[in-house]
C-alpha positions as CSV (number, residue, x, y, z in Angstrom):
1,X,41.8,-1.3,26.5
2,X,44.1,2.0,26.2
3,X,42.0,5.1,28.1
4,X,41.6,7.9,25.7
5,X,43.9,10.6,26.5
6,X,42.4,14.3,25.4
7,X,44.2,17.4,24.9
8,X,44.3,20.1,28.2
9,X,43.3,23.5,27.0
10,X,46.1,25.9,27.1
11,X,44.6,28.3,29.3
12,X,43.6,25.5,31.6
13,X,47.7,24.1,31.6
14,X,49.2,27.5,32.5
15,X,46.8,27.6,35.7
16,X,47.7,24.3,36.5
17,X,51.4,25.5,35.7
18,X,51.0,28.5,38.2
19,X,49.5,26.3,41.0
20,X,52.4,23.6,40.8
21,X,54.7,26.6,41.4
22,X,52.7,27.8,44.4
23,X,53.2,24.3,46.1
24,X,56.8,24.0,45.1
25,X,57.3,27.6,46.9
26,X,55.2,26.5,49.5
27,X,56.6,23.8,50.5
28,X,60.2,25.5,50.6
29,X,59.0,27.7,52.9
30,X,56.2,25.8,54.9
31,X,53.5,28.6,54.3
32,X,50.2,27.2,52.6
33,X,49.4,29.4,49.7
34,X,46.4,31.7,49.6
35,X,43.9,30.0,46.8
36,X,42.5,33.0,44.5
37,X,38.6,32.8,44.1
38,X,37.8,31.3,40.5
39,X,36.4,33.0,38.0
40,X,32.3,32.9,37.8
41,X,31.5,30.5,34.5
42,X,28.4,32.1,32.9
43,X,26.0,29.7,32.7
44,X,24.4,29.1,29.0
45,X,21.1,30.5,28.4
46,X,20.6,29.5,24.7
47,X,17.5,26.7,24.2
48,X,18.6,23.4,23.7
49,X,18.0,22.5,20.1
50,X,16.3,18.7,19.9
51,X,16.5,16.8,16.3
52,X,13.4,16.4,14.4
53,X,13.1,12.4,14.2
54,X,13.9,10.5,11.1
55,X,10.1,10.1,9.4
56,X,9.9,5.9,9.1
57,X,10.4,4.0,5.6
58,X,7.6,2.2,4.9
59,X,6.9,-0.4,1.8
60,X,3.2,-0.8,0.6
61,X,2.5,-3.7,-2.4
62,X,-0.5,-4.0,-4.8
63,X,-1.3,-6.9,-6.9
64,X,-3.7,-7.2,-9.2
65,X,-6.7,-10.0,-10.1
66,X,-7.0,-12.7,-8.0
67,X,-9.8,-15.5,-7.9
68,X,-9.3,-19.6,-7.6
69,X,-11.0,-21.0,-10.4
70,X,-9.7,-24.0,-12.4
71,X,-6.1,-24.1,-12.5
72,X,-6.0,-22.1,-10.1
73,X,-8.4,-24.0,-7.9
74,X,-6.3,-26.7,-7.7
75,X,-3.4,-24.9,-5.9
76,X,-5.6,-24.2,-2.9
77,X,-4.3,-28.2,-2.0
78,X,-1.6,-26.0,-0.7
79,X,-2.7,-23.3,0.3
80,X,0.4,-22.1,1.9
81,X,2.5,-21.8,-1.6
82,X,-1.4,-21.3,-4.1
83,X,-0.1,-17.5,-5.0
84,X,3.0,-18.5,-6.1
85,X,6.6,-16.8,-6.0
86,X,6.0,-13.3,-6.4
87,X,4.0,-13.7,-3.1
88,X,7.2,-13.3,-1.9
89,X,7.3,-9.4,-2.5
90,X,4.1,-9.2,-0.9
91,X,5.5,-10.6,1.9
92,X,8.4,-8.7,2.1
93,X,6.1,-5.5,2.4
94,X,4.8,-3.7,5.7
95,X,1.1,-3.6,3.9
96,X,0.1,-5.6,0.8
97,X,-3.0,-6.1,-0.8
98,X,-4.5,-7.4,-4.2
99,X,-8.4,-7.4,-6.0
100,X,-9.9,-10.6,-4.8
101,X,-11.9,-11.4,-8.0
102,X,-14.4,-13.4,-6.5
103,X,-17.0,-14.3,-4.0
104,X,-15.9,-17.1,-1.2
105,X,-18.9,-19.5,-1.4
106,X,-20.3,-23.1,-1.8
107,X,-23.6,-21.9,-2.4
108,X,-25.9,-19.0,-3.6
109,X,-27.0,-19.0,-7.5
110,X,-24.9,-18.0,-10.5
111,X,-26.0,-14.4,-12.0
112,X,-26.9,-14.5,-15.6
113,X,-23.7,-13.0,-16.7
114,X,-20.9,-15.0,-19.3
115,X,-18.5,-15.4,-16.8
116,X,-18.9,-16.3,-12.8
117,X,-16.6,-16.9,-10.3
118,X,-16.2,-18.4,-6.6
119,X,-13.8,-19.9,-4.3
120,X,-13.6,-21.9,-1.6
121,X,-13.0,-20.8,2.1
122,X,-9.8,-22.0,1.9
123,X,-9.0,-19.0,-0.2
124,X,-8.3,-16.6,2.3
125,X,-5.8,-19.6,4.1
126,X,-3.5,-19.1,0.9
127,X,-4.5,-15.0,0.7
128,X,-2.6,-15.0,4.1
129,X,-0.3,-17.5,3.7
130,X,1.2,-14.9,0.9
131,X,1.3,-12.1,3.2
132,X,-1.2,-10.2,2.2
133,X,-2.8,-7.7,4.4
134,X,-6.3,-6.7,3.2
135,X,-8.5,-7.7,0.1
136,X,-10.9,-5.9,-2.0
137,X,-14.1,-7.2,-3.1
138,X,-15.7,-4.5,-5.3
139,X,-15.6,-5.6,-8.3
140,X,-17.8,-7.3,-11.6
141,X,-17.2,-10.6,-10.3
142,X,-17.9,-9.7,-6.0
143,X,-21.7,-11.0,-6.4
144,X,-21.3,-13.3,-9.2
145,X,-23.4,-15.9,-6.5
146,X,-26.1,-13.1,-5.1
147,X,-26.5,-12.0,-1.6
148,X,-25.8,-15.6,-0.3
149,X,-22.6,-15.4,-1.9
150,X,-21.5,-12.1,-0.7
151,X,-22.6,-13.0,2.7
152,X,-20.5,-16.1,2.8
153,X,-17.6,-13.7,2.0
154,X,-18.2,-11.3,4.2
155,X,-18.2,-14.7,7.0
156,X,-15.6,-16.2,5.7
157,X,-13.3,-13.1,5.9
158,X,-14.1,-12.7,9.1
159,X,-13.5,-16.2,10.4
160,X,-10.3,-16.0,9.3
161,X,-9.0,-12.3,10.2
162,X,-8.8,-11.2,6.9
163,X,-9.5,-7.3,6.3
164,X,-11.8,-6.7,3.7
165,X,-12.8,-3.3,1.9
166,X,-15.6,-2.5,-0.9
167,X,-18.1,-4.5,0.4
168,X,-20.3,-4.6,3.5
169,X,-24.1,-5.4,4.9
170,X,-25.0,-2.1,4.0
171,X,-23.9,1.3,2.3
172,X,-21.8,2.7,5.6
173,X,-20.0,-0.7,6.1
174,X,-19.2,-1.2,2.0
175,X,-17.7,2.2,1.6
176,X,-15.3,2.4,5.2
177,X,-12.0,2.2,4.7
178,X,-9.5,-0.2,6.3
179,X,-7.5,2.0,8.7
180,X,-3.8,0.7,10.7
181,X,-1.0,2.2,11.6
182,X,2.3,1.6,10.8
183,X,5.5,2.9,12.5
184,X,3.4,5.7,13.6
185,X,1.7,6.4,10.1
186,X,-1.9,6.4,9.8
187,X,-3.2,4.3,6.4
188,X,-6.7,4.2,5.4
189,X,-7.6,1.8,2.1
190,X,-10.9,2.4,0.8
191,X,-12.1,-0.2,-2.6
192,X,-14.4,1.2,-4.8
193,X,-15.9,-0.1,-8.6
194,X,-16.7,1.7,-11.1
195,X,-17.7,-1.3,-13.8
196,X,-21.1,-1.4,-15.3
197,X,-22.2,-4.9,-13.5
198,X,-25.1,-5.0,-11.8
199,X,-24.8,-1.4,-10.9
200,X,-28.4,-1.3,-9.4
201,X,-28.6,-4.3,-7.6
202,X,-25.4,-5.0,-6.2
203,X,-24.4,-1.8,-5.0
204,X,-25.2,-1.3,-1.3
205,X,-27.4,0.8,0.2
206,X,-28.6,2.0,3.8
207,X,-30.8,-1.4,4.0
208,X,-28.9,-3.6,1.6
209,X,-25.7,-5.6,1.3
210,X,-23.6,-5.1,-1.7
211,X,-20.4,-3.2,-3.3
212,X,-18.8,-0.2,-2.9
213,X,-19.9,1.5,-6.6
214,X,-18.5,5.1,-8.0
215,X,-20.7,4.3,-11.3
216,X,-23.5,6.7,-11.2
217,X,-23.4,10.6,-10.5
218,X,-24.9,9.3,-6.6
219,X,-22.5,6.5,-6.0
220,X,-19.6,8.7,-7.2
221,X,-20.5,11.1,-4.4
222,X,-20.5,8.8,-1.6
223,X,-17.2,7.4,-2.8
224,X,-16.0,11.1,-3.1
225,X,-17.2,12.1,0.2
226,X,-15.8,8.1,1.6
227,X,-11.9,9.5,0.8
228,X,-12.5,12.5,2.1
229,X,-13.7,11.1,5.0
230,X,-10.7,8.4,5.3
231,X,-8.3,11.7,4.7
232,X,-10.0,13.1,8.0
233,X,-8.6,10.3,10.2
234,X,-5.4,8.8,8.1
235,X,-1.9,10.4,7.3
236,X,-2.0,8.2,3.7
237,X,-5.4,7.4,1.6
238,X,-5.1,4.5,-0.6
239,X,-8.1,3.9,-3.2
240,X,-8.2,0.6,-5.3
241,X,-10.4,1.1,-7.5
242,X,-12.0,-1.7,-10.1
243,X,-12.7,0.1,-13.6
244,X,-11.5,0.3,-17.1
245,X,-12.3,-1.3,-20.4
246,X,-10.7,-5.2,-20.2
247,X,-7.2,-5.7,-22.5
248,X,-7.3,-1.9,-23.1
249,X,-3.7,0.1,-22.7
250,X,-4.8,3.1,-22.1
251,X,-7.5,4.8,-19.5
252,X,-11.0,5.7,-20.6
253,X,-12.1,9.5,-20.7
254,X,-13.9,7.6,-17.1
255,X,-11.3,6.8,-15.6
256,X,-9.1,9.6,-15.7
257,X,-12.0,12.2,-14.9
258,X,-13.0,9.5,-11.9
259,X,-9.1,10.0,-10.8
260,X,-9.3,13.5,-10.7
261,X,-12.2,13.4,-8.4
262,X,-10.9,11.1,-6.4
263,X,-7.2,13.1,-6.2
264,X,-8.5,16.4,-5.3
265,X,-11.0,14.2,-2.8
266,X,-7.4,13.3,-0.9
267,X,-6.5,10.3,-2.0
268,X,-2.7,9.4,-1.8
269,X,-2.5,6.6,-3.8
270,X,-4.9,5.0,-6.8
271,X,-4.5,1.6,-7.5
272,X,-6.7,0.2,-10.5
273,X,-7.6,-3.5,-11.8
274,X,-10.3,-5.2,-14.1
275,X,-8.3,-4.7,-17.6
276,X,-6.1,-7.6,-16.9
277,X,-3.3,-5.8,-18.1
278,X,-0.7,-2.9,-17.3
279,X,-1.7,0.1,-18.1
280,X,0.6,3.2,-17.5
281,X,1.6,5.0,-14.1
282,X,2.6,8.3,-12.6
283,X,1.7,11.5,-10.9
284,X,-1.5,13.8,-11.0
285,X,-0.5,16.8,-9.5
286,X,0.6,15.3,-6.1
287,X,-1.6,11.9,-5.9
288,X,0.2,8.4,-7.4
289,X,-1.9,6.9,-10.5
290,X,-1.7,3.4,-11.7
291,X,-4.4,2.8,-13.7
292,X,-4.2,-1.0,-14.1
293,X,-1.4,-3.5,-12.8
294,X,-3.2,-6.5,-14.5
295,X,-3.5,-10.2,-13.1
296,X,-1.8,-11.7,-10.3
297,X,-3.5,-15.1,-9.7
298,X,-5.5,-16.0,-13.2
299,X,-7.6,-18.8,-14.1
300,X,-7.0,-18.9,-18.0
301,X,-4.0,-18.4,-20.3
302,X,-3.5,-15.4,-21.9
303,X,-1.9,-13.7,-24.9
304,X,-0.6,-11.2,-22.6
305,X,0.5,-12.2,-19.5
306,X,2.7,-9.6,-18.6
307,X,2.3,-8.6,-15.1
308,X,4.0,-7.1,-11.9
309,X,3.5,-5.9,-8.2
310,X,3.6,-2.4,-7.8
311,X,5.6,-1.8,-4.8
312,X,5.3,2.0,-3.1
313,X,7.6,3.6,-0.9
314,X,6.4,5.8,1.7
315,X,8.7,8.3,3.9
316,X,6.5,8.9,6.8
317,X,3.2,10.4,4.8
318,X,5.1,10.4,1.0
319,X,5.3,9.1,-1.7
320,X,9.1,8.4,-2.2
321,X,9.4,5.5,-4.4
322,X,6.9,3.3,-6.7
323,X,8.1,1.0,-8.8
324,X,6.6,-2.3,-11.0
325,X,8.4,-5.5,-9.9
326,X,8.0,-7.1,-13.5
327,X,6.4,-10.5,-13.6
328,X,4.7,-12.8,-16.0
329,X,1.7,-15.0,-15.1
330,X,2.6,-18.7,-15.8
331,X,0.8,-20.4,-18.7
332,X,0.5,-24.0,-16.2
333,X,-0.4,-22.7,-13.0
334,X,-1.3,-18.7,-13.1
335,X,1.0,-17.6,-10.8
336,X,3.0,-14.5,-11.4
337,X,6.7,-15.2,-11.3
338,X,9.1,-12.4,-10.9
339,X,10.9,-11.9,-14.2
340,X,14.5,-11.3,-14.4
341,X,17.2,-9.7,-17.3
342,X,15.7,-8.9,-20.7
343,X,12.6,-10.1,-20.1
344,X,12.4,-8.0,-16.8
345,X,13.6,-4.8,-19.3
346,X,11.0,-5.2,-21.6
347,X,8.3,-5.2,-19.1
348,X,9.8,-1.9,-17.5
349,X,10.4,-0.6,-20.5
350,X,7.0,-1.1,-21.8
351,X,5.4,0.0,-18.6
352,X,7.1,3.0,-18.8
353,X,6.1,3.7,-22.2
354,X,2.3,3.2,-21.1
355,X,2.3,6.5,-19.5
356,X,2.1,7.9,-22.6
357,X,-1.1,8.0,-23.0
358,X,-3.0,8.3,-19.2
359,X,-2.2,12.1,-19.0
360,X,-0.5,11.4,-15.8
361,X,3.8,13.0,-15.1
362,X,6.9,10.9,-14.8
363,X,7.5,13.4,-11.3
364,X,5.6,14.5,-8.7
365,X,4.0,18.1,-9.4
């Protein structure tokens, strides 16, 4: 390797100059010359300046309805591959989480409602096999089998190291929010539902096990004062929140009056399910709204089974980024699967048209 050769100041050459002539003389006439004292070199007293560090980039993804009935039963023979290919975006993310639509349980007794769902334990083996972080359970479907059935949940979760939000043994578990921190910043998830089901006797309470409901004037101000509460010890407050009218494009007068509540309560980002389809996305004021990024893992075909993962950038406490990665769910197995060229357009296209009608901004306000 060369050595770097760097340029002598000028001043610093014609001192070097002066000395060399010194010695030359002085060793003509065998006197030593007389070194001259340097000069005194003020020393700097400016403060040294230290960068602000680069805030981290981190990737947060949401999908949508998820439950293992039927078709989608049958995948749990592997659980490792049940959720399909666009599990592989949820993977790819530093947090991801979908609505699990469904209690985990071989027993408890069906409510008297038209539609029920449950799962086998083995659920949360393919929940984490796709990378997913933390579930939420609040929802129409969370106590389809009773208090048996949500306890079995709550176990099973447990047993296999699954985070789970919107449900609890009573009021103060139900409402806490999942809290971890990643490259430094804090995230607190808090699930909440807002669907008429059950709204008496599922929701929790001091002495009873249930869901996390913001239904009723009450439950909407314990979910109120839950985000403000997750605000207090987290840098970024996610809601997911379970409301809507089913197959509806648009948010009800509910939901968007629910949003505002919840915004100006701190939270950074609302995610929504229970419609089963997209509804539109954006910005109210500074908080990120999507009100419903339909199915992700669904049991029954569908005439629309447009779909996506919302996939959220964060730069340090921001929101930089959010974006739909377009999918459709499959009409043989219910798995989303990433869509690509004009179909992938049409879902972005349409998604973006959605907006139109939520009230929400294209930019952050």
């Amino acid at each position: 390797m060369l050595a770097t050769v760097r340029p002598i100041a000028s001043a610093t050459f014609r001192a070097l100059t002066a000395l060399a002539g010194l010695l030359i003389v002085a060793g003509c006439t065998g006197n030593a010359p007389v070194a001259s004292p340097s000069p005194t070199v003020p020393t700097s007293t400016a403060p040294s300046v230290t960068a602000s560090p680069t805030p981290p980039t981190i990737t947060l993804a949401f999908g949508g309805d998820v439950h293992f009935m039927k078709r989608t039963d049958a995948l749990l023979k592997n659980p490792a591959t049940a959720l399909g290919p666009a599990a592989s975006i949820l993977n790819a993310a530093d947090l991801a989480m979908v609505n699990l639509e469904t209690p985990v349980t071989q027993r408890g007794t069906a409510a008297d409602k038209e539609y029920t769902f449950r799962a086998r334990p083995a659920a949360f083996d393919a929940i984490k096999a796709a990378g997913i972080d933390v579930v939420t359970v609040a929802n129409n479907h969370g106590m389809d089998y009773g208090q048996v059935g949500l306890a079995d949940t709550l176990k099973y979760a447990a047993d296999a190291g699954m985070p789970l939000v919107g449900a609890g043994s009573d009021a103060s578990s139900a409402y806490a929010p999942y809290v971890t921190t990643i490259q430094g910043v804090r995230i607190a998830i808090v699930g909440l539902t807002e669907v008429d089901t059950y709204t008496s006797t599922w929701s929790a309470t001091k002495t009873r096990p249930g869901l996390a409901y913001a239904r009723t004037s009450d439950q909407l101000a314990t979910a109120v004062a839950a985000i403000r509460a997750a605000r207090a010890q987290a840098d970024v407050v996610v809601v997911f929140v379970h409301w809507g009218e089913e197959r509806s494009t648009c948010p009800t007068d509910l939901q968007r009056r629910t949003a505002k509540e919840f915004a100006d309560a701190g939270a950074t980002l609302i995610i929504g399910a229970h419609p089963h389809i997209l509804e539109g996305a954006g910005w109210l004021g500074g908080t990120y709204v999507a009100y419903s990024i339909g199915n992700f893992l669904w049991y029954s075909d569908t005439s629309n089974p447009d779909t996506g993962v919302l996939r959220v950038t964060l730069t340090g406490a921001s929101v930089t980024g959010a974006e739909l990665v377009p999918a459709i769910v499959s009409r043989s197995t219910g798995q989303s699967i990433p869509s690509t060229g004009a179909e992938a357009t049409r879902i972005l296209d349409k998604f973006d048209d959605l907006r139109a009608c939520t009230g929400l901004a294209a930019t952050r306000s």
